[in-house]
MISE-934348 format. One line per 10 residues: for each residue x, y, z of N, C-alpha, C. Coordinates in nm, 3 decimals. Layout:
REM MISE-934348
X:Y:Z:X:Y:Z:X:Y:Z; ... .
REM end
This chain:
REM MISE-934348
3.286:-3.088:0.989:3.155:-3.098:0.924:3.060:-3.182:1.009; 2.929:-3.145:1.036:2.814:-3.189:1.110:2.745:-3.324:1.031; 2.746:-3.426:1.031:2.664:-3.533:0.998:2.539:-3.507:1.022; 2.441:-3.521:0.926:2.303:-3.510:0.964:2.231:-3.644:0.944; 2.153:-3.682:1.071:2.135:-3.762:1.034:1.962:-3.782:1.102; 1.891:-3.905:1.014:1.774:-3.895:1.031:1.713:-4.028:1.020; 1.621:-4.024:1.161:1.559:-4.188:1.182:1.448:-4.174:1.128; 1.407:-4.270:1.080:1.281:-4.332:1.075:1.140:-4.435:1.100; 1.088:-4.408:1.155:1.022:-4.552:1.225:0.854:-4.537:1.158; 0.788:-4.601:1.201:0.648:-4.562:1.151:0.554:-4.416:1.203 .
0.531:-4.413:1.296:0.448:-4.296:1.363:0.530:-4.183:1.426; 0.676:-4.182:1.424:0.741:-4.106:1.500:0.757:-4.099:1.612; 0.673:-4.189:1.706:0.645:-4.150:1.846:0.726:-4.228:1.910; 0.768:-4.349:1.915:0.823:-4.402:2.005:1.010:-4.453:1.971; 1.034:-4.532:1.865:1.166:-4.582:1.805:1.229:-4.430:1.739; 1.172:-4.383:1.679:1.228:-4.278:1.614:1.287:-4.117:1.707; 1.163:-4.120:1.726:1.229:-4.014:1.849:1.293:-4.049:1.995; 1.317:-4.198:1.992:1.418:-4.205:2.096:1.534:-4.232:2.049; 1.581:-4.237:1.904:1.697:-4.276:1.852:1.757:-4.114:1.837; 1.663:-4.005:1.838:1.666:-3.863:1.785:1.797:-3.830:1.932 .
1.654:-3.856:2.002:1.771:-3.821:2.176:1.840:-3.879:2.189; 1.851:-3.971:2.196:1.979:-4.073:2.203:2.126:-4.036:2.156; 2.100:-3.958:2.056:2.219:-3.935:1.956:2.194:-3.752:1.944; 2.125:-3.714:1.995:2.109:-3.576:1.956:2.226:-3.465:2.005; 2.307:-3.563:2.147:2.465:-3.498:2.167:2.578:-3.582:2.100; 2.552:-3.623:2.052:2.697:-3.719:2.000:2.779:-3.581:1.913; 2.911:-3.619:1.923:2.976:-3.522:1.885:2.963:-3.524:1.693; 2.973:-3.399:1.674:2.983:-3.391:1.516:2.854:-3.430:1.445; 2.722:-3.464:1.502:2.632:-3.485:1.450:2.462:-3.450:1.493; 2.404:-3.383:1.407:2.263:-3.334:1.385:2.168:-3.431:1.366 .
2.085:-3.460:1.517:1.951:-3.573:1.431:1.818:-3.510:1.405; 1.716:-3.582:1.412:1.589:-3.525:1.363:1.552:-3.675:1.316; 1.420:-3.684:1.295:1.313:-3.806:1.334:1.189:-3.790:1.235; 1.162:-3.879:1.182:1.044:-3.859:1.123:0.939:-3.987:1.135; 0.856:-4.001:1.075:0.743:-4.149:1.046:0.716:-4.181:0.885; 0.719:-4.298:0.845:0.648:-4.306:0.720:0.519:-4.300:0.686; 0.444:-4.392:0.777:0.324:-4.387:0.778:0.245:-4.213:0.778; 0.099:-4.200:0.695:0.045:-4.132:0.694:0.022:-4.050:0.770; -0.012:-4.104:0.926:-0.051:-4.028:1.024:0.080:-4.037:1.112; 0.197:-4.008:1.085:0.306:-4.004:1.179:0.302:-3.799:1.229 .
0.327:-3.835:1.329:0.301:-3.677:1.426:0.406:-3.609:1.330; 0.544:-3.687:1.322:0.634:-3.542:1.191:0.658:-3.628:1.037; 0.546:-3.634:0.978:0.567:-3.730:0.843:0.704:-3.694:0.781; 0.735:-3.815:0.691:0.867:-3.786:0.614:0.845:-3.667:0.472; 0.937:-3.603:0.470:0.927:-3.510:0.345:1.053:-3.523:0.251; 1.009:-3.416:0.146:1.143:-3.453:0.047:1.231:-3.322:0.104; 1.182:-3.278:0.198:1.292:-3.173:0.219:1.385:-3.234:0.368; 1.310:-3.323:0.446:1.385:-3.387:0.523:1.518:-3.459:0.497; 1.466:-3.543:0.395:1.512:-3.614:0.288:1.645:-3.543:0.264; 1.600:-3.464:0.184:1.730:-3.344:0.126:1.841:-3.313:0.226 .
1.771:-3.247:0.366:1.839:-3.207:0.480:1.968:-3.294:0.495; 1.882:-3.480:0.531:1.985:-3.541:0.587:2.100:-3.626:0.547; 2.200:-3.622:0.563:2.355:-3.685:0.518:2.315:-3.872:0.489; 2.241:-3.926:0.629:2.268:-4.060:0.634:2.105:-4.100:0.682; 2.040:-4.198:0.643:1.869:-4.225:0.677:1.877:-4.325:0.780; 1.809:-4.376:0.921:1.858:-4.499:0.921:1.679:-4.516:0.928; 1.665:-4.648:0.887:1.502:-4.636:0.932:1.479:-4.806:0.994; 1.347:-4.817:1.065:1.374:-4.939:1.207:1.344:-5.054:1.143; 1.246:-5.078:1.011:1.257:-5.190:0.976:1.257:-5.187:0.816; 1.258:-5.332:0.766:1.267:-5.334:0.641:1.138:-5.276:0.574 .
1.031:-5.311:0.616:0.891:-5.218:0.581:0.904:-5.092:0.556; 0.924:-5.048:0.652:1.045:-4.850:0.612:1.069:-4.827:0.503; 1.201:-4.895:0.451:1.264:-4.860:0.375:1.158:-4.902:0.225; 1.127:-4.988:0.240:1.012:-5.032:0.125:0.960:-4.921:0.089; 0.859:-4.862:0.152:0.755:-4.779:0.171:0.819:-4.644:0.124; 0.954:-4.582:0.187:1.048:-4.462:0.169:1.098:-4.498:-0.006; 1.131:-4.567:-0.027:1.207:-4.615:-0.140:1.040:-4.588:-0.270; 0.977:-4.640:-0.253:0.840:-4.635:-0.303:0.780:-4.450:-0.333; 0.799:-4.409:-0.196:0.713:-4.319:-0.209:0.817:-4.138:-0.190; 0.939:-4.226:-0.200:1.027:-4.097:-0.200:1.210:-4.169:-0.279 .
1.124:-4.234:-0.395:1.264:-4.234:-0.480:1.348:-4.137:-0.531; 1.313:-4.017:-0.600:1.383:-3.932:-0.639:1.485:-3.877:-0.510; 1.423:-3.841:-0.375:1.493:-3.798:-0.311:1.598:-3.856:-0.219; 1.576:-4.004:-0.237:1.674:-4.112:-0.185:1.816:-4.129:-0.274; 1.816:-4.066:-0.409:1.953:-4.069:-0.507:2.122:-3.998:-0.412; 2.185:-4.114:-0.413:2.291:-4.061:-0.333:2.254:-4.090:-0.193; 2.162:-4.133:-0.130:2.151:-4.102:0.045:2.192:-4.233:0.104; 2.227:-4.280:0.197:2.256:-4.399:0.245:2.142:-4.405:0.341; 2.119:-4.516:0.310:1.956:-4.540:0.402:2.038:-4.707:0.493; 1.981:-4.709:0.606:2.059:-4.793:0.671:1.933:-4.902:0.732 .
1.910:-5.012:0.704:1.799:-5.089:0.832:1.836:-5.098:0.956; 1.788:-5.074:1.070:1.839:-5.157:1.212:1.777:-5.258:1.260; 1.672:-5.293:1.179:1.603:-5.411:1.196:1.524:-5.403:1.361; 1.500:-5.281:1.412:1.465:-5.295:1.531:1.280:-5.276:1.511; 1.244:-5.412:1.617:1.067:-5.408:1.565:1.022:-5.330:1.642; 0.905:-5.310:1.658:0.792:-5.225:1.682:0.772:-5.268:1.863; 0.887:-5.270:1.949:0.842:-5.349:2.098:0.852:-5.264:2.204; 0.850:-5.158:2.180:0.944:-5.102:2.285:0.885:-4.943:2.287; 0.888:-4.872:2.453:0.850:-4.763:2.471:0.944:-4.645:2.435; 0.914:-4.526:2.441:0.979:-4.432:2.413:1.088:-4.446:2.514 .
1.202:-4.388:2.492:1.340:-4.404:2.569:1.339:-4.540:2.654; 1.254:-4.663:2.646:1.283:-4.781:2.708:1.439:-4.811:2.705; 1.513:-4.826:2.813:1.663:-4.893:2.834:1.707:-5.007:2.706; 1.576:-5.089:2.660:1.628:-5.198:2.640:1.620:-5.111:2.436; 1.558:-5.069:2.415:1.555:-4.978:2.315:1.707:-4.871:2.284; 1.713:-4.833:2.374:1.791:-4.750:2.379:1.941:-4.812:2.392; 1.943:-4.901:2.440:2.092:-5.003:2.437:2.125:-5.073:2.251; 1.973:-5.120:2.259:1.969:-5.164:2.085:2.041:-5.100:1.994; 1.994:-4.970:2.040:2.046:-4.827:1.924:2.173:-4.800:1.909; 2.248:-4.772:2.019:2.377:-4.748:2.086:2.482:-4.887:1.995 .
2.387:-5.035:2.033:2.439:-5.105:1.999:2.427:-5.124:1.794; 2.357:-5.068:1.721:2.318:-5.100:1.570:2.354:-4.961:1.517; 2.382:-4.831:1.577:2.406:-4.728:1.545:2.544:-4.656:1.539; 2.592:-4.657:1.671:2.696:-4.578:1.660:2.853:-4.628:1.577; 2.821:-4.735:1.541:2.948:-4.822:1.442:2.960:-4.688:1.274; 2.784:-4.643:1.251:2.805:-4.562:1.158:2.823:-4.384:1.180; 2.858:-4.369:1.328:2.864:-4.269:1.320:3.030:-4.195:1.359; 3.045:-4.021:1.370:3.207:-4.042:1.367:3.215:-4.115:1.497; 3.355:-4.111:1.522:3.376:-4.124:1.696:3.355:-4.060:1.795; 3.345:-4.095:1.867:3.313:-3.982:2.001:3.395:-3.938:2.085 .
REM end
């Protein structure tokens, strides 16, 4: 069975879709990326929502905001913080080590 799983950051552009690639070959698992904020390039939906097995989103603000504005579809989902802030470029090394390092503990093995 495929784990689906789905980040979240604010705008989509930079934390979120480098956590997407990052993990987008890991064995046994499906990612995909979204934003909370309004103007995020792939906003969050309730069908995203639905799609994915496990949420992780980058800060506690996230989950606030998701929890707020998409309770019904959070019943049952494991939503995860990584506490990672807002510092860092798309696929930056030091980003991308973060992830590796706050992420893959929840995913299968590789």
């Amino acid at each position: 069975m495929t784990l689906k799983v789905l980040f979240i950051c604010g705008k989509n552009r930079l934390r979120s879709p480098t956590a997407e690639d990052v993990f987008a070959d890991w064995p046994g698992v499906e990612t995909s990326s979204a934003g909370i904020n309004h103007d995020a390039d792939t906003p969050v939906s309730p069908e995203l929502l639905a799609w994915a097995d496990l949420v992780f989103v980058m800060e506690r603000t996230h989950r606030a905001k998701l929890a707020a504005r998409f309770k019904a579809s959070l019943a049952n989902k494991r939503v995860i913080c990584l506490n990672i802030p807002d510092d860092y470029e798309f696929m930056e090394p030091a980003l991308v080590a973060l992830l590796h390092d706050r992420v893959r503990r929840h995913l299968p093995a590789s």
